[in-house]
C-alpha positions as CSV (number, residue, x, y, z in Angstrom):
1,X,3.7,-8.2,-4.5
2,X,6.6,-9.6,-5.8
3,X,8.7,-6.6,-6.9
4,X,11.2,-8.7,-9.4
5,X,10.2,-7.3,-12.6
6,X,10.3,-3.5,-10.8
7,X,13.5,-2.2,-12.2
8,X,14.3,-2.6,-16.3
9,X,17.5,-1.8,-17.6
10,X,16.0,2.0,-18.2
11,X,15.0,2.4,-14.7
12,X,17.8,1.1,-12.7
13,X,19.6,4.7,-12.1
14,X,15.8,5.4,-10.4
15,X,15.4,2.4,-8.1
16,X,13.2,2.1,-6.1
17,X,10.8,6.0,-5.8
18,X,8.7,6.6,-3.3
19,X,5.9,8.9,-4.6
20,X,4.1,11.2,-2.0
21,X,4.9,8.2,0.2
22,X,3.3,5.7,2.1
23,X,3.3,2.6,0.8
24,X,1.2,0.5,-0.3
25,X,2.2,-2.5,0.2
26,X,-1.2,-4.5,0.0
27,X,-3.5,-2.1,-0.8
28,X,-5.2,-2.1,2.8
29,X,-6.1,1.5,4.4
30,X,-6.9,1.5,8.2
31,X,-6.7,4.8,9.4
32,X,-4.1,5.8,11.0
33,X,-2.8,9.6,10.3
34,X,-3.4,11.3,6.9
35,X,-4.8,10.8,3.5
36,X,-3.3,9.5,0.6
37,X,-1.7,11.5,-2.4
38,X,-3.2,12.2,-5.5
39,X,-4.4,9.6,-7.4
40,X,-2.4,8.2,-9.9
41,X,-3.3,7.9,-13.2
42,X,-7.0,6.3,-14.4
43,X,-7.0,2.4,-13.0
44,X,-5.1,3.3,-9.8
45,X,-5.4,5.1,-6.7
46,X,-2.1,4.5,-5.4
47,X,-0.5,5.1,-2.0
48,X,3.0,4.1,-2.7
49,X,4.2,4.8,-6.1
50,X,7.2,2.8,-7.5
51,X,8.8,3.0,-11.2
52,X,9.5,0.3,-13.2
53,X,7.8,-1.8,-16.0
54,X,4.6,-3.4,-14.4
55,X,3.8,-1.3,-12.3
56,X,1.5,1.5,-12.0
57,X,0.2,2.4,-8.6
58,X,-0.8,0.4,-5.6
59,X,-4.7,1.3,-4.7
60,X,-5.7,3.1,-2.0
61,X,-5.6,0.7,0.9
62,X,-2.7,0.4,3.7
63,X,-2.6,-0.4,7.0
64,X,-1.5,2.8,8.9
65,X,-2.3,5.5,6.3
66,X,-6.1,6.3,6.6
67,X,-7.7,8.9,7.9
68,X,-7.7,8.3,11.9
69,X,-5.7,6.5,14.4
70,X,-6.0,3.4,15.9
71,X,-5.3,2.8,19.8
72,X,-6.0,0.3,22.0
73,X,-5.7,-2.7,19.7
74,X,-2.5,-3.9,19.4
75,X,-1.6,-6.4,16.7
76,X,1.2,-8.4,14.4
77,X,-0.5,-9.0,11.0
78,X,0.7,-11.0,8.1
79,X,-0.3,-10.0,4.7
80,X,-0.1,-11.6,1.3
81,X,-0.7,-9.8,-1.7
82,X,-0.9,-10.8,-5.3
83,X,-1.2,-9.2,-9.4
84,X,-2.5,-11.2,-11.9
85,X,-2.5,-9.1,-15.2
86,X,-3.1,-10.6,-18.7
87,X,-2.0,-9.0,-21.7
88,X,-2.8,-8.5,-25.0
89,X,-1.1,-11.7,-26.6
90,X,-2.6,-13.7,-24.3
91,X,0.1,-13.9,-22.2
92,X,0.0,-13.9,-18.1
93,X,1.8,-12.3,-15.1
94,X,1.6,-13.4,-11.5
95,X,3.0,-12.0,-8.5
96,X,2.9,-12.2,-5.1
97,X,4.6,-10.3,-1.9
98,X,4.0,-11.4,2.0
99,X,4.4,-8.2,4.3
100,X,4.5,-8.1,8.0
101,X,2.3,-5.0,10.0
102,X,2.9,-4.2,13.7
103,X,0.3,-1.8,15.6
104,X,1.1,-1.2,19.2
105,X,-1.6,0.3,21.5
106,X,-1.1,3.6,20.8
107,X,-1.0,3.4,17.2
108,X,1.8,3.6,15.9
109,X,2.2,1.1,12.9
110,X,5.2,-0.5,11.7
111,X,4.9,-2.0,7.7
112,X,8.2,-4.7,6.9
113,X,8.2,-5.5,2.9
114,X,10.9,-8.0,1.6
115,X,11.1,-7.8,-2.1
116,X,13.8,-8.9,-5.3
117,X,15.6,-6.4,-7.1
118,X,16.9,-7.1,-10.4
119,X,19.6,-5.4,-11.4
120,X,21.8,-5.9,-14.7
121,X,25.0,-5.2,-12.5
122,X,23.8,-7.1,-9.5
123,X,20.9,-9.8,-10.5
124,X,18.6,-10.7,-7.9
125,X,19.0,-9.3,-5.2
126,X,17.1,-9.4,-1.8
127,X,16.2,-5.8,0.1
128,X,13.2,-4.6,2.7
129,X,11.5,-1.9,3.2
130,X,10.2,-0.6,6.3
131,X,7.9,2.5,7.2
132,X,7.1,3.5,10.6
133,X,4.0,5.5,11.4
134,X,4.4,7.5,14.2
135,X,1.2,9.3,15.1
136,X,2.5,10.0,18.7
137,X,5.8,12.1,17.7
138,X,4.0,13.4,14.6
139,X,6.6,11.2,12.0
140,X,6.8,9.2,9.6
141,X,10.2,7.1,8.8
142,X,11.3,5.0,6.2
143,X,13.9,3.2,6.8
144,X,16.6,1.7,4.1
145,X,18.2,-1.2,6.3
146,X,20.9,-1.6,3.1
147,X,22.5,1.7,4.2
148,X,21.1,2.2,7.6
149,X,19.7,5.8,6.9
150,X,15.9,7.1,7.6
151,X,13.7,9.2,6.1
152,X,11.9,11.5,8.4
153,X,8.7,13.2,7.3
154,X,6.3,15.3,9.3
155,X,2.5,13.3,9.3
156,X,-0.1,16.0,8.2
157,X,-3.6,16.9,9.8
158,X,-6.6,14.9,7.4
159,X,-7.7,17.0,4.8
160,X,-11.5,17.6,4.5
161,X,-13.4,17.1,1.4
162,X,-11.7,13.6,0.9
163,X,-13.4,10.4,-0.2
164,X,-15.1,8.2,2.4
165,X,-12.9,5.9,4.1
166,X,-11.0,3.4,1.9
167,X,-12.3,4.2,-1.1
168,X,-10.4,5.2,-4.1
169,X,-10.7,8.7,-5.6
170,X,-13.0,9.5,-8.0
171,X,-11.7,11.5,-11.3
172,X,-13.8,14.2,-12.6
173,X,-16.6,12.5,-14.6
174,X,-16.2,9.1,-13.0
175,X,-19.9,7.3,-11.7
176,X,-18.7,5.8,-8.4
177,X,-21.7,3.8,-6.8
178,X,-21.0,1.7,-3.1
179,X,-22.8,-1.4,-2.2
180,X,-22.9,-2.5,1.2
181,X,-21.9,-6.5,1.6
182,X,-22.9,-7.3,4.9
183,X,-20.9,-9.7,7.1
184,X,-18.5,-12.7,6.9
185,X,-16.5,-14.0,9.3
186,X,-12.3,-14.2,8.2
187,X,-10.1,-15.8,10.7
188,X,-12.5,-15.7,13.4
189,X,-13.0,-12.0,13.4
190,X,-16.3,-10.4,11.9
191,X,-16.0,-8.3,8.9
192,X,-18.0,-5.6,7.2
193,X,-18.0,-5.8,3.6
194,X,-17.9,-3.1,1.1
195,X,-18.3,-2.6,-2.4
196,X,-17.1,0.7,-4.9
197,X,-17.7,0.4,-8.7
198,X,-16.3,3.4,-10.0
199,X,-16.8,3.8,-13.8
200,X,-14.7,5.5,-16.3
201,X,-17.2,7.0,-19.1
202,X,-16.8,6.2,-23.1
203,X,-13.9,8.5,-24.1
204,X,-12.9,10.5,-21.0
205,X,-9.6,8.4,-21.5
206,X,-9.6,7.7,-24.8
207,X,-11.8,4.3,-24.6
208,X,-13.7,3.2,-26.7
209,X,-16.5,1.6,-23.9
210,X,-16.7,2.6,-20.2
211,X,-14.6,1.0,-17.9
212,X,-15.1,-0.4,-14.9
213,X,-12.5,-0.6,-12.0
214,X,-14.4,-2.5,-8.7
215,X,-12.6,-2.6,-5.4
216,X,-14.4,-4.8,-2.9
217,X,-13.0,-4.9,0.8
218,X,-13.8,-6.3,4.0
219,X,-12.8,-4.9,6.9
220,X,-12.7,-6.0,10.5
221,X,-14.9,-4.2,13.2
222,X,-13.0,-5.1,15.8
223,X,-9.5,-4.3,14.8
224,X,-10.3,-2.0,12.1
225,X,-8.0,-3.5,9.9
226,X,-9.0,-4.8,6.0
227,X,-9.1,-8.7,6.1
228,X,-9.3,-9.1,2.4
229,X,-9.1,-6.5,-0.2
230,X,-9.8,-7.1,-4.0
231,X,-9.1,-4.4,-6.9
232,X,-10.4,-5.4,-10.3
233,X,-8.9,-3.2,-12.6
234,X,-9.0,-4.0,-16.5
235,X,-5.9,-1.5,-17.3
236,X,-4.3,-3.3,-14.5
237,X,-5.0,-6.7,-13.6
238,X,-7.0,-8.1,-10.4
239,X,-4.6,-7.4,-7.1
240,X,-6.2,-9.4,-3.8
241,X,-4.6,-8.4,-0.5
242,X,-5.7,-10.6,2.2
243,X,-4.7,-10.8,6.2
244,X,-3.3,-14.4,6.3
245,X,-2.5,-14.5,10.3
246,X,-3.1,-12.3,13.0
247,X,-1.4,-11.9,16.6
248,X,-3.3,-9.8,19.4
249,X,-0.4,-9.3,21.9
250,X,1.6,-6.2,22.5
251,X,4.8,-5.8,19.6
252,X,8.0,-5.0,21.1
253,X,8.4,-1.2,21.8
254,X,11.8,-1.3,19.6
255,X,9.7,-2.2,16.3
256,X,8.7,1.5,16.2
257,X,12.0,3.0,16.9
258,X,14.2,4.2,14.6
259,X,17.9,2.0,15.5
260,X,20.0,4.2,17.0
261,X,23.0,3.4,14.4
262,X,20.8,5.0,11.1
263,X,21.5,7.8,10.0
264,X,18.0,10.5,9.8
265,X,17.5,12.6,7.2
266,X,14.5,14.8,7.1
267,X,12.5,16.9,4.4
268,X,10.9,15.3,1.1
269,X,13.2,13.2,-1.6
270,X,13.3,9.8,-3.2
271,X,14.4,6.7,-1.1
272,X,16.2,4.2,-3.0
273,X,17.1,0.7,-2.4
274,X,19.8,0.4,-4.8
275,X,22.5,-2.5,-4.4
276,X,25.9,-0.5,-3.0
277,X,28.5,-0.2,-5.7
């Protein structure tokens, strides 16, 4: 996703806010070492929360952040995601982000997003962000490359009681009904297809009708990875997240490292991405 419109001039002192972290990039959830945060409000089931106009929260779907950990299937995916929201006055907005994830055989997973930051001080202005999922030391990092610093986090033990595997979570009241889809082939690899409706009823939000928010993902038996992921969200817009190349071989070792020349800083707090003064 394209993160240009992110940061208005009443949200630039916030940057970019990680909330309950783990981003979210794409919306794809393969497990890998804890579940997501709370759900953000109705329409989203966010792993990575970011402020700003246009954004609410990324639904529950990331490579690296499920509920288990893949080994022995190494991998360098490339990811493209869009948004397509219409408003009211008829008017459109499209985005689009292409993110690179790197699993090793042990399972650790490295996520690289390059996004614009708009600024009124700065303009545009290219950053990335990267998060590295370490399920063998126990850690979680996300690393700001603009000031070389990382931001250590402990990786918690899967609570119980959760929802099933890459599906959003339900709010009190919702009807959630899954439909299995079967299989399709995506880029040679066989997926298994799955779809949630999850229904908001007639003023549990204040609307007027129900509402109904349908996530349908297809995810690879072999790698366990989601190939294509679609969120159809009418207090949202439609985001698809879909696996555009994969690569089999071994990343390099360093990928899930943290450089030796940043800076670690542990404990919970906001990461920001803010141009230097």
């Amino acid at each position: 996703m394209n993160l240009k419109t992110l940061v208005g001039v009443n949200t630039v002192s916030r940057g970019l806010v990680l909330g309950g972290l783990v981003i979210g990039l794409s919306a794809m959830s393969v497990a890998q070492g804890e579940p997501g945060p709370p759900p953000p409000p109705p329409g989203g089931a966010g792993m990575l929360m970011m402020q700003g106009p246009g954004f609410g929260g990324f639904f529950h779907e990331e490579i690296g952040d499920g509920h288990k950990v893949v080994t022995g299937a190494p991998m360098t995916a490339v990811i493209n995601t869009t948004r397509d929201t219409s408003l009211a006055d008829g008017n459109t907005i499209h985005t689009d982000n292409t993110s690179t994830v790197y699993r090793d055989s042990e399972g650790r997973v490295r996520r690289e997003v390059q996004f614009e930051l708009n600024t009124p001080s700065t303009g545009a202005t290219k950053r990335t962000m990267i998060v590295i999922t370490d399920p063998v030391s126990g850690n979680r990092y996300m690393l700001n490359p603009q000031n070389k610093t990382a931001h250590s986090m402990p990786i918690h033990p899967p609570k119980n009681g959760g929802p099933p595997e890459g599906e959003p979570p339900a709010r009190p009241g919702d009807d959630v009904a899954t439909e299995q889809l079967g299989n399709k082939t995506i880029l040679g690899l066989t997926a298994q297809g799955t779809r949630v409706t999850r229904t908001i009823p007639a003023g549990q939000i204040g609307n007027a009708k129900p509402i109904s928010v349908i996530t349908e993902r297809w995810v690879s038996t072999d790698l366990q990875i989601p190939l294509l992921t679609t969120h159809n969200d009418p207090m949202m817009g439609t985001m698809t997240s879909k696996v555009t190349s994969v690569n089999r071989s071994e990343p390099d070792a360093s990928l899930f490292q943290v450089p030796a020349d940043y800076k670690v800083e542990t404990g919970k707090g906001d990461v920001m991405f803010m141009p230097k003064p």
